[in-house]
GULUMDREN-726902 format. One record per residue (C-alpha): residue number from 1; x, y, z. Coordinates in nm, 4 decimals. Example, Ala and Ser with C-alpha at 12.3 -4.5 7.8 and 13.67 -1.06 7.14 Angstrom:
<recs>
{k:1&c1:1.2300&c2:-0.4500&c3:0.7800}
{k:2&c1:1.3670&c2:-0.1060&c3:0.7140}
</recs>
This chain:
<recs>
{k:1&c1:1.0200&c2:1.8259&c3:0.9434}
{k:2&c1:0.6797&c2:1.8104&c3:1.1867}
{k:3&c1:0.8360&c2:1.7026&c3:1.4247}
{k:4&c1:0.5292&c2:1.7855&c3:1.6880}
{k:5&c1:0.3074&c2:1.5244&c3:1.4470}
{k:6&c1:0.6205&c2:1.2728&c3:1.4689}
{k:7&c1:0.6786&c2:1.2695&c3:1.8596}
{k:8&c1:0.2736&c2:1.2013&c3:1.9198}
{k:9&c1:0.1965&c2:0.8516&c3:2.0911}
{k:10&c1:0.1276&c2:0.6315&c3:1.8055}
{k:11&c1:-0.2309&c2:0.5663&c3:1.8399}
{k:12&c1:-0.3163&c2:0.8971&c3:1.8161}
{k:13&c1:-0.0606&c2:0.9837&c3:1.5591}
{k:14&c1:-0.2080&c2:0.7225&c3:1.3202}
{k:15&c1:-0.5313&c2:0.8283&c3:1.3627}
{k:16&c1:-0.4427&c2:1.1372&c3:1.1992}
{k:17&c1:-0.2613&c2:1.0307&c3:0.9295}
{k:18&c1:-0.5027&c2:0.7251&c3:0.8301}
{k:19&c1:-0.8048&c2:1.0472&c3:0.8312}
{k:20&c1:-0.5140&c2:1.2402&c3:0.5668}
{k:21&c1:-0.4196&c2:0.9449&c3:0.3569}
{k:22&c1:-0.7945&c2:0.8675&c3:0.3175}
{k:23&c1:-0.8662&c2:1.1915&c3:0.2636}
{k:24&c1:-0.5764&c2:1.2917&c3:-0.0150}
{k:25&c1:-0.6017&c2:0.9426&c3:-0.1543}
{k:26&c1:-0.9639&c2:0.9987&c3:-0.2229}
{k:27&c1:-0.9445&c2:1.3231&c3:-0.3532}
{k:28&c1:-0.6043&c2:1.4753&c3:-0.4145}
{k:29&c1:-0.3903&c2:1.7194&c3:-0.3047}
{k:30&c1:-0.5548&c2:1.9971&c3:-0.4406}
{k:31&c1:-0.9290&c2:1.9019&c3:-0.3655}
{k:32&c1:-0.8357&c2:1.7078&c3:-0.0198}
{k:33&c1:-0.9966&c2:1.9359&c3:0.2803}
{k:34&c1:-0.8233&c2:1.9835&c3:0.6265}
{k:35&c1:-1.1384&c2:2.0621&c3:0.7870}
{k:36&c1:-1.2716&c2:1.7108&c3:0.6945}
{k:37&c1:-0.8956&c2:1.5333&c3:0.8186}
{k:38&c1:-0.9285&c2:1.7246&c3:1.1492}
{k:39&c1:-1.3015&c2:1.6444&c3:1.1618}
{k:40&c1:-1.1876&c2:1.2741&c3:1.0814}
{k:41&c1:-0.9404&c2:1.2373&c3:1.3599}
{k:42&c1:-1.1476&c2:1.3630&c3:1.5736}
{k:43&c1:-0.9395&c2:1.7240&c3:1.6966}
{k:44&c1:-1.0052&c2:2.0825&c3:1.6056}
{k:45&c1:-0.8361&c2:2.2172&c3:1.3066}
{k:46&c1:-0.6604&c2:2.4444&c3:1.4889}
{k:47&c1:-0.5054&c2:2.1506&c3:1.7081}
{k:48&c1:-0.4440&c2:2.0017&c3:1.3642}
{k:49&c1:-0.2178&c2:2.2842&c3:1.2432}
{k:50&c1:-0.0707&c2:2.2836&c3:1.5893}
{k:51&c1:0.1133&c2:1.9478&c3:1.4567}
{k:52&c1:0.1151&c2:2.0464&c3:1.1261}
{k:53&c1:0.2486&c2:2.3465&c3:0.9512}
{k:54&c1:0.0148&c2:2.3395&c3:0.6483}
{k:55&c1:-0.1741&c2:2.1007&c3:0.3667}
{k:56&c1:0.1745&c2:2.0748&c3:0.1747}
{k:57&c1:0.3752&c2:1.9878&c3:0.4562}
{k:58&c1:0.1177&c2:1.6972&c3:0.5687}
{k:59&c1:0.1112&c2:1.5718&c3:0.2248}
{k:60&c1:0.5202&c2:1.5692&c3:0.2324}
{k:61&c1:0.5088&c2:1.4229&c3:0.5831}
{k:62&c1:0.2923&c2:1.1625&c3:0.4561}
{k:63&c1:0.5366&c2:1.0797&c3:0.1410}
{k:64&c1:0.8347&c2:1.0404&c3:0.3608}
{k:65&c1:0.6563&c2:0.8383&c3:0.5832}
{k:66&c1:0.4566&c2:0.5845&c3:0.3890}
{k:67&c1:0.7587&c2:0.5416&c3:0.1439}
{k:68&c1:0.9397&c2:0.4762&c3:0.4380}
{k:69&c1:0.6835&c2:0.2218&c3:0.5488}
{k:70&c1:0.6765&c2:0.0469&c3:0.2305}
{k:71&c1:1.0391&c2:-0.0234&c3:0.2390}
{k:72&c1:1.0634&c2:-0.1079&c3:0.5746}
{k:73&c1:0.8163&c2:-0.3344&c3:0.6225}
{k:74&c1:0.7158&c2:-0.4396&c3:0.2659}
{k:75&c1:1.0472&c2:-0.4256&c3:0.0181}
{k:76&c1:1.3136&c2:-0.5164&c3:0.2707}
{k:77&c1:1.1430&c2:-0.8224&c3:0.4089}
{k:78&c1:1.0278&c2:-0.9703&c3:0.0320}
{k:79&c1:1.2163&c2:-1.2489&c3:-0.0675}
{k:80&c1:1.3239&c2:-1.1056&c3:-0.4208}
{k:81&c1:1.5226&c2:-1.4368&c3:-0.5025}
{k:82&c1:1.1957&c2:-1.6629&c3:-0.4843}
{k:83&c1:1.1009&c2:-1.7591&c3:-0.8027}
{k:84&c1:0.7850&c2:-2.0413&c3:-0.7355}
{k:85&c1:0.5514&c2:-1.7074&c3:-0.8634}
{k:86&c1:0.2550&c2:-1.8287&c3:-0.6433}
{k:87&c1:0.5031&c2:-1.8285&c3:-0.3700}
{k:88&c1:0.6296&c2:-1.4711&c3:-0.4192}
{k:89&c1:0.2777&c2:-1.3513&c3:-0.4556}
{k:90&c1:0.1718&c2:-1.5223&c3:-0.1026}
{k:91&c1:0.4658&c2:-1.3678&c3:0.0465}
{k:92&c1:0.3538&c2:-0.9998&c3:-0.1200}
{k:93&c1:0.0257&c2:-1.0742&c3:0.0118}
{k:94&c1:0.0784&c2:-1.1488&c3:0.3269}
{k:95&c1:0.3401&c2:-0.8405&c3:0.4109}
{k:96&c1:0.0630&c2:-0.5932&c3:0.2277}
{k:97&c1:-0.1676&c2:-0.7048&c3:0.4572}
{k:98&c1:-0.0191&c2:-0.5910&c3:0.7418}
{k:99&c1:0.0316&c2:-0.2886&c3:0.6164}
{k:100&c1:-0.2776&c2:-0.2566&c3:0.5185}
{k:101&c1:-0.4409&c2:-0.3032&c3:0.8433}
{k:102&c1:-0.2298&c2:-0.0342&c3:1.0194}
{k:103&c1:-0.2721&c2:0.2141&c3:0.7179}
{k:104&c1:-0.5471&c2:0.0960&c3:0.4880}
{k:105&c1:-0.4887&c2:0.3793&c3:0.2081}
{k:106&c1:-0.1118&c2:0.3873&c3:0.1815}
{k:107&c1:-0.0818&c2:0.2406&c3:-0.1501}
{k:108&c1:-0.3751&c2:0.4488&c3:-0.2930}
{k:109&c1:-0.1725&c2:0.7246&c3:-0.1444}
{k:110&c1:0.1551&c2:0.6698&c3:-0.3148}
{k:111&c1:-0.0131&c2:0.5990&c3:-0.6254}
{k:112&c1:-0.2035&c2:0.9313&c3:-0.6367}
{k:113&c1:0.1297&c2:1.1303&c3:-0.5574}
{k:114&c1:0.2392&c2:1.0156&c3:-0.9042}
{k:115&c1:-0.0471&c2:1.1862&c3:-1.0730}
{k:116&c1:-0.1278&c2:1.5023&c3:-0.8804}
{k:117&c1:-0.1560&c2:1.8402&c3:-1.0563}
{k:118&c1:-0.0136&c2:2.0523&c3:-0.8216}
{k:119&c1:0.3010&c2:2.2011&c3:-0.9337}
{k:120&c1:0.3947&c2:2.2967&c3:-0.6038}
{k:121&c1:0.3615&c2:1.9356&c3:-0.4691}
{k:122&c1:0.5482&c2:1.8021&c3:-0.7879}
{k:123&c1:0.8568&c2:1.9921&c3:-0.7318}
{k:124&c1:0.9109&c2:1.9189&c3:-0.3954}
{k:125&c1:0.8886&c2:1.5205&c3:-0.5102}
{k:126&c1:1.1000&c2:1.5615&c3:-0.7915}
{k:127&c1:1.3911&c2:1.5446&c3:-0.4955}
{k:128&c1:1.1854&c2:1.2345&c3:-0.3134}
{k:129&c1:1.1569&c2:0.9953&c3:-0.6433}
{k:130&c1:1.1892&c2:0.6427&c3:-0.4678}
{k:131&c1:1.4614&c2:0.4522&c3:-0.6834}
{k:132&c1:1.4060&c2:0.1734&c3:-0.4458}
{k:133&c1:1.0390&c2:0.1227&c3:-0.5004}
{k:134&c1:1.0467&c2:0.1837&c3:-0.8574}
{k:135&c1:1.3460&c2:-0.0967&c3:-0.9220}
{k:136&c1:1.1277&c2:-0.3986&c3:-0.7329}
{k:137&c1:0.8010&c2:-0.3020&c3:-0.8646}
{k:138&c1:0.9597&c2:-0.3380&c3:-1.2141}
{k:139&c1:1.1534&c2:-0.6325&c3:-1.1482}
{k:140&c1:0.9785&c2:-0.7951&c3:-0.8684}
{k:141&c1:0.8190&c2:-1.1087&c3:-1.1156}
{k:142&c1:1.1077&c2:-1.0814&c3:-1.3471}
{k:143&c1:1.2807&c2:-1.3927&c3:-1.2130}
{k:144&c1:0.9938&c2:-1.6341&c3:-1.2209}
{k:145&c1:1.0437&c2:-2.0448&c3:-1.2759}
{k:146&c1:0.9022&c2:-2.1028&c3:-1.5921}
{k:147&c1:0.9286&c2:-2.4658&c3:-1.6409}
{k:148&c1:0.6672&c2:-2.5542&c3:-1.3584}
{k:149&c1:0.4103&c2:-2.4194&c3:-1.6052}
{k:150&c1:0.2190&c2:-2.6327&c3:-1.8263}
{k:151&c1:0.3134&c2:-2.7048&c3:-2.1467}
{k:152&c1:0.1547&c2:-2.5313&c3:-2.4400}
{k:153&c1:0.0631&c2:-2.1954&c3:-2.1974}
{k:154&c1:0.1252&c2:-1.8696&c3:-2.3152}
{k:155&c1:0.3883&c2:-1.7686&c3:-2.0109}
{k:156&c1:0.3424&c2:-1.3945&c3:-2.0120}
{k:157&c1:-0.0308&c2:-1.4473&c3:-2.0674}
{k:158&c1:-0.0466&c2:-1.6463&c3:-1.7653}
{k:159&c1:0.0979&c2:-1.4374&c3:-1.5789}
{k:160&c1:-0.0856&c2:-1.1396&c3:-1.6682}
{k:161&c1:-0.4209&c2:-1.3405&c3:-1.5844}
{k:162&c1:-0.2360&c2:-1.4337&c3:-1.2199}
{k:163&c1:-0.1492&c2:-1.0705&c3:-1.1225}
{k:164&c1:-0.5386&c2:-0.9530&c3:-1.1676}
{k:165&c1:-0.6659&c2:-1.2247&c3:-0.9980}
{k:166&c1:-0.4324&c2:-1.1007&c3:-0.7441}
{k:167&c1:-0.5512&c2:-0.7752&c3:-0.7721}
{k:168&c1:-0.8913&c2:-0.9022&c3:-0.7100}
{k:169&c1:-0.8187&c2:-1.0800&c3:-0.4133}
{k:170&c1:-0.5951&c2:-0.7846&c3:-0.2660}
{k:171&c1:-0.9296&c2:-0.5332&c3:-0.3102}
{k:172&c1:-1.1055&c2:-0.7926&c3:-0.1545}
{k:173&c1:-0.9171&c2:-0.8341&c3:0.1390}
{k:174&c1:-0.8550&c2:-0.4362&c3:0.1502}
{k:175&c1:-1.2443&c2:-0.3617&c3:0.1645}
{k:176&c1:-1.2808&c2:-0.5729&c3:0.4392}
{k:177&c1:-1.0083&c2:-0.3821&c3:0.6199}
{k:178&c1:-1.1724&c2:-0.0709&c3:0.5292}
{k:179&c1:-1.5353&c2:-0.1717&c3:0.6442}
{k:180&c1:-1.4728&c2:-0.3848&c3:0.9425}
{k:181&c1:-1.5106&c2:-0.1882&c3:1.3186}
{k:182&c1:-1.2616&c2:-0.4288&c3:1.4372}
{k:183&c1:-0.9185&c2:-0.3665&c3:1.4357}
{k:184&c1:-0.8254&c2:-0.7201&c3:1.4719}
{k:185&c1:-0.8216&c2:-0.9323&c3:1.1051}
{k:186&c1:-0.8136&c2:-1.2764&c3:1.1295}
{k:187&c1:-0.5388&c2:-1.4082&c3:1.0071}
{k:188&c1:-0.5614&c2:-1.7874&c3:1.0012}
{k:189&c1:-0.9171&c2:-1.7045&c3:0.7663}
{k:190&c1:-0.7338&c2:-1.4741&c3:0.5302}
{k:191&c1:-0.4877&c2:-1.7019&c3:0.5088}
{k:192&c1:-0.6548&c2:-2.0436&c3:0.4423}
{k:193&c1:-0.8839&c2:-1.8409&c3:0.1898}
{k:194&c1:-0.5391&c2:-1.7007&c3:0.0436}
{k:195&c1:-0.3704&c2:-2.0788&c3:0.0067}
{k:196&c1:-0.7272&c2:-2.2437&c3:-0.1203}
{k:197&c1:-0.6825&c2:-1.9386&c3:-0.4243}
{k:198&c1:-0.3216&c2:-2.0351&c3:-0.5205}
{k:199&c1:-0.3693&c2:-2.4091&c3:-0.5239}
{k:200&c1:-0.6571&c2:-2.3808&c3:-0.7133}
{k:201&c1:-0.4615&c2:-2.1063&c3:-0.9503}
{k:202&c1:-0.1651&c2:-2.4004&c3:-0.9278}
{k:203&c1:-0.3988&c2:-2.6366&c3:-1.1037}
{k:204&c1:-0.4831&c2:-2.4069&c3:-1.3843}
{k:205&c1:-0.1381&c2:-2.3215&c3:-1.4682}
{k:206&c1:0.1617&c2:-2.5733&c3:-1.3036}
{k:207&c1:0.2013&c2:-2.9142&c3:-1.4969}
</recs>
């Protein structure tokens, strides 16, 4: 399936997808415009449809491929038997961020494909439902060491407060991805801001 959009050199070929994800992530399937992706990644519509057969079959091309991504290079490298939680979440941090930086709406993307309204687009993902995402999302924090929390804590509580401060810092992160002109993040930064947040989350909620 568009195979002409598959076989372009990879710059260019994420150029045009990052302009669709942003655009169907933003708006839908049904509201997204292919003048506005073309426009976006810088061709002429008509080029555009020269790679792609049609609105559906980009928004297809774009499940396969950013599910794809997401196992790949985010499910099959996590660490599921990790249970020191601020551990796992560094790890999940540091693997989104990556990416993040090469496709900064993929997980608005996938989420959005859960909730769109076209019937048409639902019935060709009834036959793409990711089993493999679905099982680690669920489970991911499951198997979490307890006992290194303080005493008295409310455990699920706790955790619940963790997970939206990582949410926070995730958006954070994300927007910078998403205004910054350069391409190149700086990792040591990110990641000294990342480990002063989870010691000073450790201190809150480890004994």
């Amino acid at each position: 399936m568009l195979t002409k959009i598959s076989n372009l050199e990879s710059k260019r070929k994420d150029v045009i997808l990052n302009a669709a994800l942003k655009e169907f992530a933003t708006k839908g399937f049904a509201d997204a415009s292919t003048n506005i992706i073309a426009k976006e990644s810088g061709i002429s519509k008509g080029l555009m449809f020269h790679y792609v057969n049609s609105k559906k079959d980009l928004f297809l091309y774009l499940y396969d491929y950013c599910t794809d991504m997401i196992n790949k290079e985010y499910l099959d490298l996590m660490n599921f038997n990790e249970q020191d939680i601020f551990e796992k979440l560094r790890q999940s941090y540091l693997l989104q961020i990556e990416l993040l930086q090469k496709h900064p709406w993929i997980f608005e993307f996938i989420k959005i494909t859960a909730t769109t309204k076209s019937d048409e687009i639902n019935k060709e993902l009834e036959g793409r439902v990711n089993e493999k995402q679905f099982l680690c999302q669920k489970t991911m924090f499951d198997k979490i060491d307890e006992s290194k929390f303080r005493e008295g804590l409310d455990i699920e509580m706790s955790k619940q407060l963790i997970f939206w401060g990582n949410i926070g810092f995730t958006n954070q992160i994300l927007e910078e991805i998403r205004s910054s002109e350069n391409t190149e993040l700086d990792y040591d930064n990110i990641l000294a801001e990342l480990d002063g947040y989870l010691n000073e989350l450790k201190k809150i909620y480890y004994k």
